[in-house]
Backbone bond lengths (Angstrom), bond angles and torsions (degrees), N, CA, C in turn:
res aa  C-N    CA-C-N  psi(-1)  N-CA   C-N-CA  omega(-1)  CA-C   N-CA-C  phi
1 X - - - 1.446 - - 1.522 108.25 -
2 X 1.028 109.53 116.87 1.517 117.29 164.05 1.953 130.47 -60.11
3 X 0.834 136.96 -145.84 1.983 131.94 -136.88 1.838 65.60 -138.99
4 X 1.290 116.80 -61.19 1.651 109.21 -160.75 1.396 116.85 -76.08
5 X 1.416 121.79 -14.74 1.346 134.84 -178.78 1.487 102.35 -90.89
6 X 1.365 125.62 -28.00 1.598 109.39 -168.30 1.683 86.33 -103.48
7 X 1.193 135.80 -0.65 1.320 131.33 -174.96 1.690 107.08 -104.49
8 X 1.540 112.75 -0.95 1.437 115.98 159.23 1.678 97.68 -107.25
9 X 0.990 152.86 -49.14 1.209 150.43 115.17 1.388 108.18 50.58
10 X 1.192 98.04 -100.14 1.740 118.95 154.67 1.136 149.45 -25.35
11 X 1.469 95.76 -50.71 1.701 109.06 -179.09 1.936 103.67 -80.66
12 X 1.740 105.74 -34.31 1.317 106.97 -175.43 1.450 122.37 -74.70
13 X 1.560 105.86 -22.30 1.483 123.10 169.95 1.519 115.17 -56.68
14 X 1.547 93.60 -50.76 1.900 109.59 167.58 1.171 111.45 -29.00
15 X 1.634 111.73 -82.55 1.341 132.86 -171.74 1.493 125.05 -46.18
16 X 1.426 108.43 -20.18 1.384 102.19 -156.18 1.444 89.29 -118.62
17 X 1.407 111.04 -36.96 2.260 97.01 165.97 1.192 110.32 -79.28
18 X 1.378 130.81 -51.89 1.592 129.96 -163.10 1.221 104.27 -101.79
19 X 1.388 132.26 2.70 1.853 112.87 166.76 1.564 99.47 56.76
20 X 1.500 108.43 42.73 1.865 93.51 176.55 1.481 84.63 -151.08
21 X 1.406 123.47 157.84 1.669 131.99 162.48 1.369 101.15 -64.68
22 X 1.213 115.86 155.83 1.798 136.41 139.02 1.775 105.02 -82.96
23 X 1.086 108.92 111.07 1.430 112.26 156.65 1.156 140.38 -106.28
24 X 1.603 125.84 -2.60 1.241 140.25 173.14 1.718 113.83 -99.17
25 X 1.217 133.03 -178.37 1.023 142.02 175.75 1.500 128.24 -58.77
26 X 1.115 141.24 160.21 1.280 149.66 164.66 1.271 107.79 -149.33
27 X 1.631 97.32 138.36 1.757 92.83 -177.77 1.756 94.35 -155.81
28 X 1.545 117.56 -178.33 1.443 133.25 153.36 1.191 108.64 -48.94
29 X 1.688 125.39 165.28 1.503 104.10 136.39 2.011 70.74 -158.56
30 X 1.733 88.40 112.57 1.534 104.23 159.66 1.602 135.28 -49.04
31 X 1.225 106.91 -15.13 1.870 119.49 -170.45 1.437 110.25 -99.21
32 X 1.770 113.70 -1.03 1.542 116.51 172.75 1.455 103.05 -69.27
33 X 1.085 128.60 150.51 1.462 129.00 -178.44 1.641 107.07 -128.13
34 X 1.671 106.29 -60.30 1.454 105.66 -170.55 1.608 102.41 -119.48
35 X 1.290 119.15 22.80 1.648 109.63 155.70 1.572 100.25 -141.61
36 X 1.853 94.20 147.40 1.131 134.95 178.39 1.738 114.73 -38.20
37 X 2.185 104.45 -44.06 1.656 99.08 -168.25 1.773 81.13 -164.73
38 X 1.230 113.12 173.06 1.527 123.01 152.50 1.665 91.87 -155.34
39 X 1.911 85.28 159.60 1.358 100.24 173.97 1.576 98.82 -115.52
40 X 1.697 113.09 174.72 1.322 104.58 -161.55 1.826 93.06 -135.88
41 X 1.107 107.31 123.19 1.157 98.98 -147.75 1.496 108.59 -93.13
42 X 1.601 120.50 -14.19 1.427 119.57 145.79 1.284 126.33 -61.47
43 X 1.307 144.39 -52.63 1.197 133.86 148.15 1.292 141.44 -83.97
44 X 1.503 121.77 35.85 1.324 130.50 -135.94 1.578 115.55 -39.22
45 X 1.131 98.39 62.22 1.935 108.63 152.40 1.994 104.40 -89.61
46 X 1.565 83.00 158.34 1.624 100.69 -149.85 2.176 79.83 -106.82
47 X 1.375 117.70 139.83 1.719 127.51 144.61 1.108 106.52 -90.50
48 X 1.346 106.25 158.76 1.442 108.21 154.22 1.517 101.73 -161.67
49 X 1.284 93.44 154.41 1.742 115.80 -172.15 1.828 104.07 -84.07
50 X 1.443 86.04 111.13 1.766 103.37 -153.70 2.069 82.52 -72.93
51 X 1.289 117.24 -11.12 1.917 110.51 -165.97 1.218 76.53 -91.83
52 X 1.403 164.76 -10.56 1.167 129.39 177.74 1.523 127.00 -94.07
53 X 1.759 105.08 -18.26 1.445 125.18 128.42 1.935 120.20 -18.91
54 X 1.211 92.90 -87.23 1.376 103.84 165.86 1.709 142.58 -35.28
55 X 1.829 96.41 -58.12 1.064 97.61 -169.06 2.406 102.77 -93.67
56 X 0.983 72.46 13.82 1.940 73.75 -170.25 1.907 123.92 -141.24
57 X 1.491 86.57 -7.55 1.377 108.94 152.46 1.977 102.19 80.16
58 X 1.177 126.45 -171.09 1.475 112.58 -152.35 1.404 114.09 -104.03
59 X 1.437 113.69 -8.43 1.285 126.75 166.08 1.798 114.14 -58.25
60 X 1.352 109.80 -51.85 1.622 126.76 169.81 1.726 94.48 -51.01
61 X 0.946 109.62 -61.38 1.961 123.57 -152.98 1.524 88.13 -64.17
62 X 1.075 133.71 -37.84 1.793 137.11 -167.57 1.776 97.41 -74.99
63 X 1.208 98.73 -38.55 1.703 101.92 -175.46 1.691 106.54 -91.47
64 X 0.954 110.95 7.60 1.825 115.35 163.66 1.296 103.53 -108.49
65 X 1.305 112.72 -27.45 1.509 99.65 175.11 1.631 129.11 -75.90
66 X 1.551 102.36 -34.26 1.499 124.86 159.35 2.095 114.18 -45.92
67 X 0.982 103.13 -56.53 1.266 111.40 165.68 1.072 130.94 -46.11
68 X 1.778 123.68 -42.17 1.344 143.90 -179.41 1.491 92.31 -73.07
69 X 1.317 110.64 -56.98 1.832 99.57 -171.97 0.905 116.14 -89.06
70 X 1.903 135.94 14.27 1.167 118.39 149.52 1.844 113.86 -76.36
71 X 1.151 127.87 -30.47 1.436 124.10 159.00 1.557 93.06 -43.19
72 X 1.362 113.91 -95.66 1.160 135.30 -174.05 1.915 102.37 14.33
73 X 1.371 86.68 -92.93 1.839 113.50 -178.14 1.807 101.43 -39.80
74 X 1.488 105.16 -49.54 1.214 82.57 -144.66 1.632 102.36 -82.86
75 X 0.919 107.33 -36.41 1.829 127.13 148.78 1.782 97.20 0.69
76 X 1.062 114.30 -82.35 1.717 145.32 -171.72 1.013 106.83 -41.26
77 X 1.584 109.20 -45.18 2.095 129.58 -157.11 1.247 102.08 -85.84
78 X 1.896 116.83 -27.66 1.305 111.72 -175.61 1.477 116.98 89.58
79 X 1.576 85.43 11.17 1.593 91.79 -178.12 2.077 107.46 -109.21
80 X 1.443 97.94 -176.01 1.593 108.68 -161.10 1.715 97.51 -65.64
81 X 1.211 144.31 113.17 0.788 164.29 -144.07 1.941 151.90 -116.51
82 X 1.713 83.62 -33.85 1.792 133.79 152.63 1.223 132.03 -61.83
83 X 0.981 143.94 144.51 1.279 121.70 -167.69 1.425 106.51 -81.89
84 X 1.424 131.26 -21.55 1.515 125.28 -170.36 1.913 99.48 -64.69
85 X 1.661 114.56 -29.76 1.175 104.11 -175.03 1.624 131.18 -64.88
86 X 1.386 86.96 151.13 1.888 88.79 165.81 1.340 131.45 -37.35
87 X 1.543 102.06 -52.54 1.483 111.26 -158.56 1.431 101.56 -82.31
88 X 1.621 117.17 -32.57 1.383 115.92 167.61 1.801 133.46 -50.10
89 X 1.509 97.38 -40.31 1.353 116.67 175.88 1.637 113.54 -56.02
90 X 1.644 90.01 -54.43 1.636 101.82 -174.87 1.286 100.79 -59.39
91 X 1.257 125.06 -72.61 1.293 133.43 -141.89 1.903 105.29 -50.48
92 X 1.595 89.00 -39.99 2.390 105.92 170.11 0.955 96.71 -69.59
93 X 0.982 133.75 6.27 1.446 122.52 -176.53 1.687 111.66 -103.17
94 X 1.225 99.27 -47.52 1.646 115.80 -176.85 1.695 122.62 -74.85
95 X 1.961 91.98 -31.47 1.389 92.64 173.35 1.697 107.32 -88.43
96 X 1.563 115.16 -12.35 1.763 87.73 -170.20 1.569 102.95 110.88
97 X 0.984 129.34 0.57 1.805 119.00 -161.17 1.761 89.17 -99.79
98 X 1.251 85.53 156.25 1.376 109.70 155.24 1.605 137.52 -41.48
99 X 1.278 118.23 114.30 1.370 119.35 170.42 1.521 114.33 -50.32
100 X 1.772 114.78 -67.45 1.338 129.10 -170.61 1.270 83.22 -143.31
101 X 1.589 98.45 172.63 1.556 124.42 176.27 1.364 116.47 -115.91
102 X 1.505 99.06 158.36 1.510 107.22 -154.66 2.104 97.91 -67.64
103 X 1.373 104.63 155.66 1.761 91.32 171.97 1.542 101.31 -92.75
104 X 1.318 90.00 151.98 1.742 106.55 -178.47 1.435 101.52 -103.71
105 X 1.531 99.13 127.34 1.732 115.69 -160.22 2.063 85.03 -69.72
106 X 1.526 74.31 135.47 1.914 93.09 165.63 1.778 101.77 90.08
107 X 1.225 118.91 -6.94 1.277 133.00 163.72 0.996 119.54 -51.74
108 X 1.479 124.12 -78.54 1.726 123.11 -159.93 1.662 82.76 -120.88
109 X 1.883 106.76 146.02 1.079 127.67 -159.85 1.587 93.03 -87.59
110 X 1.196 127.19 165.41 1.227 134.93 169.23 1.303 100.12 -104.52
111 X 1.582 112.21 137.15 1.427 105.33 -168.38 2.083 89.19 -116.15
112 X 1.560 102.05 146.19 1.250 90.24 -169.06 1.399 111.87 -101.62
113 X 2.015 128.49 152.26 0.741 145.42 153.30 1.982 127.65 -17.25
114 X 1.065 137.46 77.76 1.316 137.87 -153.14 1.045 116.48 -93.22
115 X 1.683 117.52 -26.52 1.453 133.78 163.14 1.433 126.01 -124.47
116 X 1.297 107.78 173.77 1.503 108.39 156.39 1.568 123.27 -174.31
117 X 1.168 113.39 130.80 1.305 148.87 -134.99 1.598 95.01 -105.97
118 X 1.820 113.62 126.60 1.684 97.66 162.04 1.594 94.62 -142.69
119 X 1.657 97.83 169.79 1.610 99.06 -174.80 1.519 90.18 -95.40
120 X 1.389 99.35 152.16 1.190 120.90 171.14 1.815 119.79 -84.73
121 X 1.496 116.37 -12.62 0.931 105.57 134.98 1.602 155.36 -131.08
122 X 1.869 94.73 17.34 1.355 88.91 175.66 1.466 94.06 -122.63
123 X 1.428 126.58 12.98 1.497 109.27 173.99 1.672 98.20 92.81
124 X 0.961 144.72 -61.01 2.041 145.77 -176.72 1.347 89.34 8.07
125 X 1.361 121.21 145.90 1.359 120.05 131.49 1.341 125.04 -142.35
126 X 0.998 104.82 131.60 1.800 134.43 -177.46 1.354 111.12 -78.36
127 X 1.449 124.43 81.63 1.367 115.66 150.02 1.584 124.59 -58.07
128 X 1.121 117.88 133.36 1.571 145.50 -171.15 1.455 108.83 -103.73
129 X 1.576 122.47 156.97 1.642 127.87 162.47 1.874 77.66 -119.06
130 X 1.186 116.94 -31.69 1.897 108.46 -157.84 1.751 103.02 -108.06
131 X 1.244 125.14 162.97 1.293 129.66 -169.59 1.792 91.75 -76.36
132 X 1.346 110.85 158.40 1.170 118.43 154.55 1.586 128.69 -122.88
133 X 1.458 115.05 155.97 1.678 99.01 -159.58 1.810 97.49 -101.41
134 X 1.268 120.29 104.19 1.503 111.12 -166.70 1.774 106.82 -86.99
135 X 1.041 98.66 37.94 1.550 97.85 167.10 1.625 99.31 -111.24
136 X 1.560 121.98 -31.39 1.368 111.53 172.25 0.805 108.76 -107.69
137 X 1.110 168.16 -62.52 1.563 160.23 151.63 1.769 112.19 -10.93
138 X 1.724 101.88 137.18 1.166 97.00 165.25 1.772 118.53 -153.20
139 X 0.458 107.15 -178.20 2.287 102.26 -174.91 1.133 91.97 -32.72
140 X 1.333 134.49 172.09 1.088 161.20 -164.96 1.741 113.13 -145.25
141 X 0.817 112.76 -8.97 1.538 150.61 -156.11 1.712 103.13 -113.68
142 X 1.009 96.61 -89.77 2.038 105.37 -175.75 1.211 115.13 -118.00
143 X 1.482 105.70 10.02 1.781 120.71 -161.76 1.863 125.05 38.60
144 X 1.171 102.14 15.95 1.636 115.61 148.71 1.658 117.57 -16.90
145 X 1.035 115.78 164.45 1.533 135.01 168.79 1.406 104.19 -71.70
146 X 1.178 116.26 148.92 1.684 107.10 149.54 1.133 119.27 -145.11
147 X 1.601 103.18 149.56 1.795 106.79 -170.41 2.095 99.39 -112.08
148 X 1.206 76.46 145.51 1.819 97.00 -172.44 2.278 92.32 -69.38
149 X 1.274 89.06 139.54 1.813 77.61 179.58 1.981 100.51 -139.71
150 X 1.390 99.50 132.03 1.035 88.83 -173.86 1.417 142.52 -45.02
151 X 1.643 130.33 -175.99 1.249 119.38 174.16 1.477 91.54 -100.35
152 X 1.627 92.68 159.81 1.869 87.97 157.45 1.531 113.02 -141.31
């Protein structure tokens, strides 16, 4: 998909959920890695991660775009805008868009497990990436002891 195809794309997506124009820009932006789109809220032109196009096909890509112009719109209206907000929730809600986007395999690194933690008396175990100090820490669970147990 080309810069002029996702920029009619856009504007027609506008029109036909929110009954409002797109008047600013839409474009690629190759350096997104682990989200679907952002909007920019000084110039509110919309990116979007052209591999999620690709790897998830245009049904996904229509519901990242919905998302972008619910910021977008509501941004404009002066209304709540973030995702923690109300009006944001509702508004994804009514058009159909996307919560989050799918992850694109080979994308985000898996970071590995370095410890692991069990209670001594109910058994829990807490996998870790960071050390834990088991003199202050304790279950979370039954608040037990816990002993560090190796990896293997």
């Amino acid at each position: 998909m080309d810069i002029k195809t996702l920029q009619q794309l856009v504007e027609d997506t506008s029109l036909e959920f929110f009954g409002r124009p797109f008047r600013h820009k839409a474009r690629f932006n190759h350096r997104l890695k682990t989200t679907g789109g952002r909007y920019l809220l000084r110039s509110h032109d919309l990116e979007f991660n052209q591999k999620q196009l690709e790897e998830h096909g245009m049904e996904a890509f229509i519901g990242i775009i919905k998302h972008e112009l619910c910021h977008y719109h509501l941004h404009l209206t002066k209304k709540g805008y973030r995702h923690r907000d109300r009006d944001f929730k509702q508004l994804l809600k009514e058009v159909g868009g996307s919560r989050y986007c799918e992850v694109i395999p080979g994308q985000r690194r898996q970071e590995k497990v370095k410890f692991i933690y069990l209670c001594n008396n109910c058994g829990q175990r807490y996998p870790r990436k960071r050390r834990v100090d088991i003199r202050k820490f304790s279950c979370g669970k039954c608040r037990g002891k816990l002993k560090q147990k190796s990896i293997d």
